[in-house]
N, C-alpha and C positions, 0 to 999 in steps of 0.2 A: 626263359619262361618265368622265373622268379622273381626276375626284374618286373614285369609285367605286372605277374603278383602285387607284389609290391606297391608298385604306383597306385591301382586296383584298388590294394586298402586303404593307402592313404588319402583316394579321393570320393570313396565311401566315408572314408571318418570326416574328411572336411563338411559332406554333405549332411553327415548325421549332427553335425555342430550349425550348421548354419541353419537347418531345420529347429533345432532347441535354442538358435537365438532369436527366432523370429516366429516364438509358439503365439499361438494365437489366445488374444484377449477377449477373455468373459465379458461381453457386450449383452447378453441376449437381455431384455426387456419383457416382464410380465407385472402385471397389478397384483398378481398372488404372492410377490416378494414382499417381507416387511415395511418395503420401501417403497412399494407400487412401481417401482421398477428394474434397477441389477441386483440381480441376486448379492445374497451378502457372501462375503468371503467365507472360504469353508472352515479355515480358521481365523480365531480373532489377532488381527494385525497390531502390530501399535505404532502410531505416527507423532515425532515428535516436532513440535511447534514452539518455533522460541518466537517468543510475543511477550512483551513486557506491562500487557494492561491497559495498552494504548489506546481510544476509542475506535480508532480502524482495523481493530482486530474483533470488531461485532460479529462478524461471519461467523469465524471460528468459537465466538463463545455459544452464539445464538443456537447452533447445530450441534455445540456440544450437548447444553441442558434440554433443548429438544427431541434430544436422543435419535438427529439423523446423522452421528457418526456410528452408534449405536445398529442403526438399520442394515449396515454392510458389514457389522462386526470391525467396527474398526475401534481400538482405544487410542483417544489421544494423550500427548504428555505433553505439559506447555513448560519450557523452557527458559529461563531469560539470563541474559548476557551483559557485562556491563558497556560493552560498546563494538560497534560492526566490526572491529578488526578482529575482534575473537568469534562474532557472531559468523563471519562467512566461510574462516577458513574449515570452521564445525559443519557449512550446510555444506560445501564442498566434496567435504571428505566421506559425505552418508552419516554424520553423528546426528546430523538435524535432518530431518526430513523437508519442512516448511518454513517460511521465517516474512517477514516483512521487512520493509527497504524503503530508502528515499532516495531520489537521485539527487547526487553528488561527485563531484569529481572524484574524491576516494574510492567513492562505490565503481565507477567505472576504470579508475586506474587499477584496481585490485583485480578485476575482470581480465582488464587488459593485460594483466601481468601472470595469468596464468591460474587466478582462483576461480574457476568453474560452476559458475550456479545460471541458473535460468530465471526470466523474466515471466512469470506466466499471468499473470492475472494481477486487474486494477484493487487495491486496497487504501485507494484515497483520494479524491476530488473536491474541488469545490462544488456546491450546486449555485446555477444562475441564481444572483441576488440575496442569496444567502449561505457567503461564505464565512467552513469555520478557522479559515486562514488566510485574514484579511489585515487590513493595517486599521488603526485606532489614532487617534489626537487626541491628547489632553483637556478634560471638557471646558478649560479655562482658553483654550484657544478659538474657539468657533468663532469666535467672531473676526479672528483674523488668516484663520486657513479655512477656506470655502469650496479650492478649488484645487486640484493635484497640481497646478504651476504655483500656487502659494505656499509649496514644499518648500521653496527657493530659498538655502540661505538657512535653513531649518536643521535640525537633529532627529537623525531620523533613525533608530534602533532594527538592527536586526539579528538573528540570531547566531548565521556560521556564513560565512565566506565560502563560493565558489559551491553552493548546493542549491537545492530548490526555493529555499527563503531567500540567496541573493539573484538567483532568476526572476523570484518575480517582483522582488525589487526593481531591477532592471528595467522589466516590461513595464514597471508603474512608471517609471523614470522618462522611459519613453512616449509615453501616452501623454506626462505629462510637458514635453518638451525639454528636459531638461537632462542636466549629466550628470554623473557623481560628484565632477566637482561642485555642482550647485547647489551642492549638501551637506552635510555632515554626516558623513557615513561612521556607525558607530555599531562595535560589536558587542553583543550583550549573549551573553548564550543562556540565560536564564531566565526565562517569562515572566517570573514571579516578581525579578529582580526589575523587568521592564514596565511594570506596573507601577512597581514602588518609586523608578527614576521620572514617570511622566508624573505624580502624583508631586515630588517634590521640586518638580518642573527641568530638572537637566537634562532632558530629554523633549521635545515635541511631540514625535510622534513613534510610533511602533509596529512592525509588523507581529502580529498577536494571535495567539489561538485561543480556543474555545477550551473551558468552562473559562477558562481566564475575562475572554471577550466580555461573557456574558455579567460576570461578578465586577468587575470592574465600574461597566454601564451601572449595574446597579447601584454599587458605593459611589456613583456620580467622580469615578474619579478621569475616567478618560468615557471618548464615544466611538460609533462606529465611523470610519471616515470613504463614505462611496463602499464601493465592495470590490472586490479583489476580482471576480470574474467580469467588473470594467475594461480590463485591460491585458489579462491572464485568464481568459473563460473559458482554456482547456489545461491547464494546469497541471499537470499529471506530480501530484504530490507523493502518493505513496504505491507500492509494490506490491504483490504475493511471489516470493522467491520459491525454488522450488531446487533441489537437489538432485543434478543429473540422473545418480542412479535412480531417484526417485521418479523420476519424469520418464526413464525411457525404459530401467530392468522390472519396474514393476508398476506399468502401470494399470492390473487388474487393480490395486490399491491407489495409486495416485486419479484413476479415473473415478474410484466410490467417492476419495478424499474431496474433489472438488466438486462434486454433484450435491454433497452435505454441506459443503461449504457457501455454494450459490441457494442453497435453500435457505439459507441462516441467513443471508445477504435477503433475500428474498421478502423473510419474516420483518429485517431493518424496514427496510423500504417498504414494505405496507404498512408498519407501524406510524412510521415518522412522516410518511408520505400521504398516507389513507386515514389515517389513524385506527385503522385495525391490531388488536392484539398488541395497544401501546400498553399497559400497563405493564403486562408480561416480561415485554422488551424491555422496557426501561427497568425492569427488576432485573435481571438478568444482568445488564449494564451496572446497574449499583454495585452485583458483584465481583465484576470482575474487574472495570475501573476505579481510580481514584474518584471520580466524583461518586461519592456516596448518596448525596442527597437529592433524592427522584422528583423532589419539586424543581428544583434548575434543569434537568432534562427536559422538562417542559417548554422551559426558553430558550437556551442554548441552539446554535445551528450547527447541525450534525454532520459530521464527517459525510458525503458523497461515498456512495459505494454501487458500481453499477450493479445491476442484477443478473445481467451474462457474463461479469468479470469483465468486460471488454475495456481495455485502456483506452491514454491519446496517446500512441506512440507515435505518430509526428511530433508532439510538445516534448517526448523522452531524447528525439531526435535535437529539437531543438536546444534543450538544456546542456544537451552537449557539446552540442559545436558552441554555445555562450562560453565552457569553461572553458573549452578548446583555444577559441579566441583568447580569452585572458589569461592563455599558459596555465591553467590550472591540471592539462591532460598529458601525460604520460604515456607512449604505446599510442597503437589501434583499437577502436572498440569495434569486435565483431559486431551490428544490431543481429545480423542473421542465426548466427549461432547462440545469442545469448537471449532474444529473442521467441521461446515457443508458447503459442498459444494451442495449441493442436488438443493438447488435453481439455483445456478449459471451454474449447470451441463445442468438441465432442459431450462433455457433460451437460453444457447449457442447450444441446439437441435432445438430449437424452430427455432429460425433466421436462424440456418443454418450452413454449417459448411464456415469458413474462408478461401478465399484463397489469 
């Protein structure tokens, strides 16, 4: 009989544990919440976000000085790291909450080897025809590169090997008929420095980003050359990383976290898209990026940020099997495990759909 006993409570206690791991999340939805929709946390949480300033980190600024992290009681901390190898094993371990990401072979060998974060949401695309991660010519060349097979034979700058700048190298590569060797493939891991090299011509050409892009054109020192979603027009440049425990033990907070965060994404893209509420945005942006000066935000072509978070995970797909191919991959990469949109799915129902 005690035996019996026994079992009895042990398979009460598993029950009473598998009930408290799977307690049910604060979803309920009302306008009377500060937020016009979930309630805010009963206490204020704090969520930490390593982001170095970057312009695809507009969400999280935009939602912070808007005070819709504020509406669920959330504070956030923003964090920043001097490079991903320090920055993942932190989002991994629960020291970081949030983080941003490019894909890279490291990034997915690190995965694959055991470091644990998730993929949740898009924090960076091109938009058709005006990308801000495109390639540039030197403005003394127009006249003899016209056409992406006039790469041939040329110097062609990029920034890292075996990540999403030599992806869509590749894909330009391709488009335009031609192979690496039909180039001069050349590493430069500094923008600033790749402006300077086209200017005093040991270079051609450059695959370049924005505010650079844009100051460059204007000191007439290099131009745009076509536009990068010619050839790459789902490109999946940057990430919202998300912290296991973060995504799955609490997501009464990781689900307020990104319903503030598609709002701020939100406020981007009717600013920069509609021109509503630009002046705001681009003040916001002064403060938190390096580019200071709100009259370039005016020119500039801004960082792509959807408005449901929704990625191109075929194109994350693809950039992998490219490093894969060129031996850059180490291990297996789960997509499926490393892979959750289920939060970010769930918030952008929430708020509503975009229009």
């Amino acid at each position: 009989m005690k035996k019996w006993l026994g079992m009895l409570g042990v398979l009460l206690l598993l029950a009473g544990c598998a009930e408290e791991g799977s307690m049910k999340i604060n979803d309920d939805v009302s306008k009377d919440n500060p937020s016009g929709d979930l309630a805010p946390l009963s206490k204020e949480t704090k969520v930490v976000i390593a982001e170095d300033g970057s312009a695809s980190g507009a969400g999280f600024y935009i939602a912070n000085e808007k005070g819709y992290f504020d509406d669920y009681n959330i504070e956030v901390e923003f964090a920043t790291f001097s490079n991903s190898d320090d920055m993942l094993p932190a989002l991994a371990s629960g020291d970081v909450d949030i983080a941003g990401g490019i894909s890279s072979a490291s990034f997915f060998n690190a995965i694959a080897q055991g470091i644990d974060v998730k993929i949740i949401a898009d924090k960076g695309h091109n938009e058709k025809g005006k990308s801000y991660f495109t390639f540039v010519i030197g403005a003394d060349k127009q006249g003899e590169i016209k056409d992406y097979s006039d790469l041939k034979g040329k110097k062609i700058a990029v920034s890292t090997e075996h990540a999403v700048d030599d992806y869509i190298f590749h894909q330009m590569l391709e488009h335009a008929g031609l192979t690496k060797d039909d180039v001069e493939f050349v590493i430069m891991s500094d923008f600033g420095n790749m402006m300077a090299a086209i200017e005093n011509g040991s270079i051609d050409a450059a695959l370049q980003i924005e505010p650079l892009i844009t100051q460059g054109v204007a000191e007439g020192i290099h131009v745009r050359f076509g536009d990068a979603t010619d050839f790459a027009p789902e490109a999946q440049i940057a990430m919202v990383l998300g912290s296991p425990q973060f995504m799955k033990d609490e997501q009464d907070v990781s689900l307020r976290f990104m319903a503030a965060y598609l709002k701020g994404v939100r406020d981007y893209n009717d600013a920069f898209k509609k021109g509503e509420g630009k002046d705001d945005i681009i003040d916001i942006m002064t403060q938190y990026t390096a580019l200071k000066d709100a009259a370039v935000w005016e020119d500039v072509f801004v960082t792509g940020l959807d408005p449901n978070g929704k990625m191109f995970i075929d194109d994350i797909r693809d950039q992998y099997e490219m490093y894969k191919k060129n031996g850059a991959i180490r291990g297996e990469f789960n997509f499926d495990e490393a892979i959750d949109t289920s939060i970010t799915e769930k918030a952008a129902k929430i708020i509503g759909e975009y229009k």
